[in-house]
C-alpha positions as CSV (number, residue, x, y, z in Angstrom):
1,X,82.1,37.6,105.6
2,X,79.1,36.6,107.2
3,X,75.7,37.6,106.1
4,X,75.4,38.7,109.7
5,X,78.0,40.9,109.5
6,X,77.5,42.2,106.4
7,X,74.2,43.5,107.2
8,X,76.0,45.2,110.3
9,X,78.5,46.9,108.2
10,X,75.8,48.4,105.6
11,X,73.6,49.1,108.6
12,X,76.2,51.5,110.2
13,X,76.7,52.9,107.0
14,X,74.0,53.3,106.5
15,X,73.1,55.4,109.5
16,X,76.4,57.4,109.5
17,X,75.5,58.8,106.0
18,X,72.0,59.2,106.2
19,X,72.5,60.8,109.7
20,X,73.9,64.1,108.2
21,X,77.4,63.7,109.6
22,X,78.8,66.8,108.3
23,X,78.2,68.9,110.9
24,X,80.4,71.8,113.3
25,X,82.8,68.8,114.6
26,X,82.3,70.9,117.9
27,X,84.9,68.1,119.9
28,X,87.4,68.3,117.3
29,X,87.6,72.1,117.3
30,X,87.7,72.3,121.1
31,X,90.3,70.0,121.5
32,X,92.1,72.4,118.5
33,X,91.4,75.2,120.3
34,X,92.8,73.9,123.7
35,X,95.9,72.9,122.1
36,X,96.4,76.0,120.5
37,X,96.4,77.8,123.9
38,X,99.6,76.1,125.3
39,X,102.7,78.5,125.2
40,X,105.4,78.3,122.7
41,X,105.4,77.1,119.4
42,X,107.7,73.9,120.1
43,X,105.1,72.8,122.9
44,X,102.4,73.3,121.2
45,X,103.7,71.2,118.5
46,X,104.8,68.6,120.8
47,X,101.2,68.6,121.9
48,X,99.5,68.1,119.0
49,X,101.7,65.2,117.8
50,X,101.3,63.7,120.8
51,X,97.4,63.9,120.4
52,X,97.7,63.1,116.8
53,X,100.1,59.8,117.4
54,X,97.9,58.5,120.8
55,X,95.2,59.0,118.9
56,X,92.8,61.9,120.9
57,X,92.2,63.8,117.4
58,X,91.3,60.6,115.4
59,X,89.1,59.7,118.1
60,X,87.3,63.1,118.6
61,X,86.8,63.3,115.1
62,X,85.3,60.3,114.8
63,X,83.2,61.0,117.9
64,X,81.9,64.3,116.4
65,X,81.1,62.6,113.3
66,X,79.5,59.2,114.4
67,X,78.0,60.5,117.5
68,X,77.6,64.3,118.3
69,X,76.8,65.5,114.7
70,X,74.5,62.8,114.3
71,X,72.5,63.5,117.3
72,X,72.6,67.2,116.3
73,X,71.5,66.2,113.1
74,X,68.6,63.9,114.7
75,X,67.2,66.5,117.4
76,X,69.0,69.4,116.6
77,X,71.3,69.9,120.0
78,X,74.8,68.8,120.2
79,X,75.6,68.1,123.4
80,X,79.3,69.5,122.7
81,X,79.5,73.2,122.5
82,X,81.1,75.0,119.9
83,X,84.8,76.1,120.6
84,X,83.2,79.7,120.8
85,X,82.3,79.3,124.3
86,X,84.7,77.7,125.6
87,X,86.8,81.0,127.3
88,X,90.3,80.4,127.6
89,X,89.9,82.6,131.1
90,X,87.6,79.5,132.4
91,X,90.1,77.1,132.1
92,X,91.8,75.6,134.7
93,X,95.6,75.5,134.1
94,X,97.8,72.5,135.6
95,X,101.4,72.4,135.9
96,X,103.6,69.3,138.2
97,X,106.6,69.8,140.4
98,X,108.5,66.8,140.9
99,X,112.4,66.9,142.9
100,X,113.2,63.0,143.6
101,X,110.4,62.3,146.1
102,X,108.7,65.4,146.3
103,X,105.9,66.5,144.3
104,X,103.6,69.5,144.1
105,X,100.7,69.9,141.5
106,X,99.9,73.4,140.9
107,X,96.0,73.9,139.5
108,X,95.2,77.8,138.5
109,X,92.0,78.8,137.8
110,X,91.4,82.2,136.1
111,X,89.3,84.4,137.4
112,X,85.5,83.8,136.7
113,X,82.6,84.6,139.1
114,X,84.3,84.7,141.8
115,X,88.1,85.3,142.2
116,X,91.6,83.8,140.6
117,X,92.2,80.8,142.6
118,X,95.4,78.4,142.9
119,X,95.3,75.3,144.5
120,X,98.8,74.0,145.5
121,X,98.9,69.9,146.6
122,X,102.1,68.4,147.8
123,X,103.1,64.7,147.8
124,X,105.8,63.1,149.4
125,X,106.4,59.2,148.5
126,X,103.5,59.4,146.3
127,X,101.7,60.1,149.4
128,X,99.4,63.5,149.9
129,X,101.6,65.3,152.1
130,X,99.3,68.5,152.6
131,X,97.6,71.4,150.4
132,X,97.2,75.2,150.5
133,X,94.7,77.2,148.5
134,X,95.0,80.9,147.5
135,X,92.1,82.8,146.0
136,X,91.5,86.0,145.6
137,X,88.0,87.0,147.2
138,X,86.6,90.4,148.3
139,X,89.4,92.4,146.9
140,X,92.5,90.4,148.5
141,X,94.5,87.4,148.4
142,X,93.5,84.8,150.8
143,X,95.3,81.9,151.8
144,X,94.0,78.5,153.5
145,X,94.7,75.5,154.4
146,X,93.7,72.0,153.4
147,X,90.6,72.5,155.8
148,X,89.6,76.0,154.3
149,X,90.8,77.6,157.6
150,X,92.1,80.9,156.6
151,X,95.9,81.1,157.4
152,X,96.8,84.5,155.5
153,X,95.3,87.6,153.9
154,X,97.2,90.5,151.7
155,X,95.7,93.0,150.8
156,X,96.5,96.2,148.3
157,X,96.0,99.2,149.8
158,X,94.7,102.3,146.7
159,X,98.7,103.9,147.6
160,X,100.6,100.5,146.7
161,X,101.3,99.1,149.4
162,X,100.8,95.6,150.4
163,X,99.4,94.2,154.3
164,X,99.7,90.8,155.3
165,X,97.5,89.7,158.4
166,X,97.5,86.2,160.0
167,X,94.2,84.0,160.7
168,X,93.1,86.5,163.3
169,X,93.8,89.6,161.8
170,X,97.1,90.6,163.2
171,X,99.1,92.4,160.8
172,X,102.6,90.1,160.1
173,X,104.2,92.1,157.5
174,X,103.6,95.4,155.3
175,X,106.2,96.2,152.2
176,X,105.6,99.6,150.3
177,X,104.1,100.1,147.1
178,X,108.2,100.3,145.7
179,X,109.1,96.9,147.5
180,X,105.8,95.1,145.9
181,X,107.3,96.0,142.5
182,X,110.1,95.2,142.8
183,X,108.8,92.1,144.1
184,X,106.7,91.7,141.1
185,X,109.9,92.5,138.7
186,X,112.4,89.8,140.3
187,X,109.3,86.9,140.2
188,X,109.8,84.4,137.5
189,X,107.1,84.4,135.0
């Protein structure tokens, strides 16, 4: 080994133990934290061996303790916040469609500030084939299109039952507050 070299090696030990490495590992429990949020035990396992194997926990724990508990350790801010704040209810949640050609990603975002929101993209041939959003905003369900042009609103009414209006209002459909749960009971969860 070159002197060179040697130098380098003792030099970045050097600076990874005298840089107070043991710290909160903030990236490393995050990325613990988001894998223990999947559903079902089996895909959650498949998860994490799949992180394990690629290597994504190797690599944020080396991260968190090369990088992110040494600068914590330096100025006193990790720039990677503890697992603590990171809600599972400000998530977004991401799930893919595919049937031969035809592809839709499905990206729901929890309620937060604002409203619920799911944003629905279809692909056809790989290509972007059109996209409708629904959100929930000002206490109903409002879809639009790729454009944010508001297509359709439904909206609860305090005896049950459910109103949908078109882009200008014009009511297209009611169902009563027995036909909305029943609705609710036959939907696949």
């Amino acid at each position: 080994m070159h002197r060179r070299s040697r130098l380098a090696v003792v030099a970045m030990a050097t600076a990874l133990f005298a840089s107070g490495c043991y710290g909160p590992f903030n990236l490393t429990r995050r990325l613990y934290q988001w894998n223990g949020q999947i559903n079902g035990k089996w895909e959650k396992e498949f998860v994490f061996l799949v992180l394990a194997y690629v290597p994504v926990y190797g690599l944020a724990v080396l991260g968190d303790a090369v990088v992110f508990n040494s600068m914590e350790f330096w100025t006193g801010n990790n720039p990677v916040d503890p697992p603590g704040k990171m809600h599972r209810s400000a998530l977004p949640q991401t799930k893919r469609i595919a049937r031969g050609d035809a592809e839709a990603i499905l990206s729901y975002t929890p309620a937060t500030q604002g409203g619920a929101s799911v944003v629905i993209q279809q692909f056809q041939h790989g290509q972007p084939a059109g996209s409708l959003t629904v959100q929930q905003r000002d206490g109903m369900t409002v879809g639009l299109d790729a454009d944010g042009k508001v297509l359709l609103t439904a909206k609860t009414l305090s005896d049950g039952r459910v109103l949908i209006r078109d882009a200008h209002g014009k009511q297209v459909a009611a169902y009563s507050a027995e036909e909305a749960e029943q609705f609710l009971k036959s939907a696949p969860n």
